[in-house]
N, C-alpha and C positions, 0 to 999 in steps of 0.2 A: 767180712771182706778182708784179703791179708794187704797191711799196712803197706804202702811203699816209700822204701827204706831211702833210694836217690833221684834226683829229679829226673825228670824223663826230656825234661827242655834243653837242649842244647845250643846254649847261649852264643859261642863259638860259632857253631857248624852256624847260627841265625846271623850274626851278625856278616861271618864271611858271602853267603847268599846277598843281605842286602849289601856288599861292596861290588859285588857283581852286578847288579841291575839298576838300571837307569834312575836317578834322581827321582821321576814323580813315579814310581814304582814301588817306592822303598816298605811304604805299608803296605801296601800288597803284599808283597813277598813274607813280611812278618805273618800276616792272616792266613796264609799259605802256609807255613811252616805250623802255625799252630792248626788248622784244621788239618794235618795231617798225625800229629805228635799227640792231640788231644782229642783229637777227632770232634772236633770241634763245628759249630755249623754260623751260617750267616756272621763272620768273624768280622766288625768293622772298627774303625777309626774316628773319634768325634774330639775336633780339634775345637779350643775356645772361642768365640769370637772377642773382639777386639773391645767391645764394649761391656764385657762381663754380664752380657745377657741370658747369651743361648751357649747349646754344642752345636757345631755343622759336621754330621753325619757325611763322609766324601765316601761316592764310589762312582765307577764309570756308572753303570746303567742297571735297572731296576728297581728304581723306587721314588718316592714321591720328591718331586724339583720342585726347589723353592728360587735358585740358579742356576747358573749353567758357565761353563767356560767350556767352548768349545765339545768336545766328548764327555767334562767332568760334570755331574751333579752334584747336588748338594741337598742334603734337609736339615731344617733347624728342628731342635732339641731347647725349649726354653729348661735355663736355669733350674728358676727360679720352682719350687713344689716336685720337681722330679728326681727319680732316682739317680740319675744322671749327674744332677745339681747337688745331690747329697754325697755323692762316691767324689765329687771336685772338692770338694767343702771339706769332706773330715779327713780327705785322702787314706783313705782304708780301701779293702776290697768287698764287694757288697755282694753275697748271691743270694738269686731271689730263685722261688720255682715258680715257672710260669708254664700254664699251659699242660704239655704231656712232658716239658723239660723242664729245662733251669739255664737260668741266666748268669753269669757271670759280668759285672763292671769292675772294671780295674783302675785307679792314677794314672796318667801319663806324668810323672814330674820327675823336674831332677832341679836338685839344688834350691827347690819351693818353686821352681816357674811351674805351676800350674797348666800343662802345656793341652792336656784335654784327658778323656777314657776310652778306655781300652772297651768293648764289648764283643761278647761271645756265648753262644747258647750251646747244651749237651744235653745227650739225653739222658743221661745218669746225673744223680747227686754230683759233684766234685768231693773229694777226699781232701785232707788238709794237705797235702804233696801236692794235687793240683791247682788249687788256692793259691799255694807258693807259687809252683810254677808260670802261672796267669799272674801274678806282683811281678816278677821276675822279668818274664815278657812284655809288662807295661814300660817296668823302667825301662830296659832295654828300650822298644820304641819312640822312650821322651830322646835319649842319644841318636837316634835313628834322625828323626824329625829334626833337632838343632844341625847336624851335621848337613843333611841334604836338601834345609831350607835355606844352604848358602848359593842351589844350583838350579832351582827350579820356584815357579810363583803360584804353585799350585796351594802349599799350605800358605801363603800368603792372603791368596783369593778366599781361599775357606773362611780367613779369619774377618774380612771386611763384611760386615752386614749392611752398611751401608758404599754409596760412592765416596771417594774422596776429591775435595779438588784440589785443583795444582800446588796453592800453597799449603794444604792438610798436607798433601805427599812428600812436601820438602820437610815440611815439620815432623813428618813421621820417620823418616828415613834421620834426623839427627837422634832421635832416641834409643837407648841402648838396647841391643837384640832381644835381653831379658827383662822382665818388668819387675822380676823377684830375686832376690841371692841370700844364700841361708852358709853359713859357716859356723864353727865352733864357738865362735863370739857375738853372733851378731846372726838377726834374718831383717833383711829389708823389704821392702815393696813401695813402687811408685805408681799413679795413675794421671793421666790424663783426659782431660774429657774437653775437646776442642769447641770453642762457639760459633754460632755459622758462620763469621768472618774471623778465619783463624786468626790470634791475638799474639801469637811469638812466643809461647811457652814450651820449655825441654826441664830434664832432668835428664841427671849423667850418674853415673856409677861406675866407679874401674876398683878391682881388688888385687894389688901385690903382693909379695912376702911378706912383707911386715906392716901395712898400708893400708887402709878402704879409701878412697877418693869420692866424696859424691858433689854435685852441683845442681842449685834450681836456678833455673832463670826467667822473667818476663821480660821479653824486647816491646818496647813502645807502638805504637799501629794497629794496623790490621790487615787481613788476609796478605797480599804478594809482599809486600813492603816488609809485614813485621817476620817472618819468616826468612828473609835473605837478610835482613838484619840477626836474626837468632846466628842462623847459619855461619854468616863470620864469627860471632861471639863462640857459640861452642867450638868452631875449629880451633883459635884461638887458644880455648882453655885446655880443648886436649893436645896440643903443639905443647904448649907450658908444661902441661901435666906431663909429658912423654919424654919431654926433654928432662928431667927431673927438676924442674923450679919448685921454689917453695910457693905456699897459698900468696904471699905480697908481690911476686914475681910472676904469677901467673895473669892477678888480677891486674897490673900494671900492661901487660901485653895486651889483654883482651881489651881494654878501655883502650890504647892509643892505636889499638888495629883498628876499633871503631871509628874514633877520634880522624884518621886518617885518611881514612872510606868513603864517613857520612855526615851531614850537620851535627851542631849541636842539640837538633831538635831532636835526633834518631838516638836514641840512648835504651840501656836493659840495665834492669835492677836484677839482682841477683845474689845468691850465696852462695859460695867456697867452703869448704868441711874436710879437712886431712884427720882421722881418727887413726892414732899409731895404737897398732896391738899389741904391741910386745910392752909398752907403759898404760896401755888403758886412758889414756887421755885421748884430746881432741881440741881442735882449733878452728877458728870462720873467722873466712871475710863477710862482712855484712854490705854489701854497696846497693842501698836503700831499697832494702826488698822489708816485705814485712819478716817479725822476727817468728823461727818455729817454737812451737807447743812444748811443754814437758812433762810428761805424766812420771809423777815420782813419788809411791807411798798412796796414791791414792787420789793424790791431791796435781788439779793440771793448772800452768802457771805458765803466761810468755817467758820467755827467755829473754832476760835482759839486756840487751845489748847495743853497741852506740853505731848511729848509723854514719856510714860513709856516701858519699856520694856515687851514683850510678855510673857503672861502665861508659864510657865514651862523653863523660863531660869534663872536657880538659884535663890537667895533667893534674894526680892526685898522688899522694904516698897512704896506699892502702893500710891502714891497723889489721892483724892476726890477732885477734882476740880467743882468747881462753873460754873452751865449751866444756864446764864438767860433767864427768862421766861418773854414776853409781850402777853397782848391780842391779838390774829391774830396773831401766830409766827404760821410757819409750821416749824419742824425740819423732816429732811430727814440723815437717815441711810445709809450707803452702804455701801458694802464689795469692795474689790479693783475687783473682776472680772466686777464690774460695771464701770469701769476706767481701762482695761487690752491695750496693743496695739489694739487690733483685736476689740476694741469698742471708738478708738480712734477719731473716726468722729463723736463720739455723742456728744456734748458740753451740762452737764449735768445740768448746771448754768441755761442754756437756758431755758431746757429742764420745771426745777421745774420750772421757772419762765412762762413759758406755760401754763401750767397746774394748776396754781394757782386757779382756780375754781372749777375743779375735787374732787369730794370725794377721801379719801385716799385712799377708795378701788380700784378707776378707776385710778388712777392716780400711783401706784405703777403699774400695770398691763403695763400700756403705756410706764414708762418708760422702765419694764422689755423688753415689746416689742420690741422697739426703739433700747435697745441694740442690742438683738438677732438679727436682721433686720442687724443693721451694720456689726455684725459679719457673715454676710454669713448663720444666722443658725449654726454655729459650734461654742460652748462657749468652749474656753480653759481653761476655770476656770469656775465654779459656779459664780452665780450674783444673788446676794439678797439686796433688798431695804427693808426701813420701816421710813412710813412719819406717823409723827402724827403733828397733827392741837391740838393745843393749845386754847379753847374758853375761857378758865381764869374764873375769880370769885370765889363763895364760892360755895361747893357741891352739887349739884342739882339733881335733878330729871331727866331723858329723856323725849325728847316729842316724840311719835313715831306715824308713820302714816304706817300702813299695815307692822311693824315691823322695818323700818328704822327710822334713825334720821332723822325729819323731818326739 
């Protein structure tokens, strides 16, 4: 068979198509372009759901409903033993030959959000020019999906396996569009796993020029309460953050925005982290959250640090305390429901020190898992992680292969 020498996918001509067509369209129109250019057949879409269990396969109509919105269907795809779950995981492209064909799964990611896979069957082998080109039109896809999930709730709904209620929806709507961000210095990922009376916990991430900005927080309560209390806090912290304050001028707003709002009793423990890239160093406010993890050499160890008092209890002058940074440092976040009684059999030291191989993406997943497992499935508190891996140096470029960091 003679080689081919240039792609046959036309990234262009793909992406102009979907600016032409309607928001819940947009995969469509990709599956459309590749069954015509690959001749491709049954071309679908399988976005993650929100709890790192399953894929939800979306298409209008023919195939098996697990929900429904309206005209849209959906089928889940568990994770966990499937192909599916291995093509998310090592983010490669996987062809299998099934049947009288072959199968193609592809990454959906960019910049490590793990956003779901691409699937597509032929009736011929794929050649390594098609291969490419099926990577190619995944990543493209993940831009496709960030861009036109700012206009439609379609991939929203795909992502929800369960309902949410009024205070999960407030609480979900404060966390950052992405749950992962990978850079030349640095790959992050955060998780949360809400308890059935949602508990007020977020995490934040902003990256600038020269900057990473991240924040965990626990607001006090439960369900409606400790969520419109989160709510002021993080606005709060990104007002500070936006306006350019430093971490002791941010924390000082968010505490007497609370202070001003709500009793004394309404208070959120939380941390502040300004990591400059261009020095390799790093700073926190601590306002009595527990302290993060550090895996360094092998060996995982709290981070010692002095605690200040929680946001919104009266007027404080926050300490910027010194967070050192080495090459290969992993720092690990937690909120205390990751350390509650009812998750008391996980030994969390262990835990990072297991998983020290894992991307952050897989590796906040496992530990969220881990908990939940201990706890019966029933969180008495929200449990939110966030590990970022430290690769050090001066600002680089990413190397990405089919949209992850390779």
């Amino acid at each position: 068979m003679e080689e081919r020498q240039q792609p046959r996918l036309d990234v262009g001509g793909l992406l102009a198509a979907v600016e032409n067509a309607p928001p819940v369209a947009a995969a469509d129109v990709v599956a459309e372009l590749l069954t015509e250019t690959l001749d491709a057949s049954k071309v679908a879409f399988l976005i993650a759901d929100f709890g790192g269990e399953a894929l939800i396969r979306l298409s209008h109509t023919g195939m098996t409903t697990t929900s429904t919105l309206g005209p849209e269907v959906a089928e889940r795809v568990p994770i966990a033993g499937s192909a599916h779950g291995r093509v998310l995981a090592d983010q490669a492209v996987q062809v299998d030959e099934v049947g009288v064909g072959w199968r193609v799964l592809a990454p959906v990611t960019s910049r490590g959000e793990a956003i779901g896979v691409l699937e597509l069957f032929l009736a011929d082998e794929p050649d390594a020019q098609c291969v490419a080109d099926v990577a190619l039109a995944a990543h493209a896809l993940a831009y496709v999906v960030i861009v036109n999930r700012r206009f439609t709730d379609l991939f929203e709904w795909g992502q929800r396996s369960v309902a949410l209620s009024l205070a999960a929806e407030i609480q979900h709507r404060l966390l950052p569009a992405a749950y992962t961000c990978e850079a030349g210095q640095f790959s992050l990922a955060a998780w949360l796993e809400p308890a059935g009376e949602v508990a007020g916990d977020t995490f934040d991430f902003s990256l600038d020029r020269d900057t990473l900005h991240l924040s965990m927080t626990d607001a006090v309560g439960h369900s409606l309460e400790a969520a419109l209390l989160a709510t002021l806090l993080v606005g709060a912290l990104r007002n500070g953050r936006r306006a350019g304050m430093d971490l002791a001028a941010q924390a000082r707003l968010a505490s007497s925005g609370l202070a001003e709002h709500f009793d004394r009793a309404a208070y959120v423990t939380g941390q502040l982290v300004r990591v400059h890239l261009q020095a390799g160093t790093a700073e926190i406010v601590n306002a009595g959250h527990p302290p993060p993890l550090r895996l360094r050499d092998g060996r995982v160890t709290f981070v010692d640090l002095k605690p200040d008092p929680p946001f919104g209890i009266g007027e404080h002058e926050y300490r910027v305390q010194q967070l050192p940074l080495v090459t290969g440092d992993r720092l690990v976040f937690v909120t205390d429901g990751m350390l509650e009684r009812n998750a008391s059999t996980v030994n969390i030291e262990a835990l990072v020190a297991q998983d020290a191989e894992l991307h952050p993406r897989e590796a906040v997943q496992h530990l969220i898992q881990t908990v939940v497992k201990a706890a019966g499935g029933q969180l008495k508190d929200d449990a939110t992680v966030m590990c970022v891996d430290w690769h050090g140096g001066p600002p680089s470029l990413r190397t990405s292969r089919s949209g992850a960091d390779a």
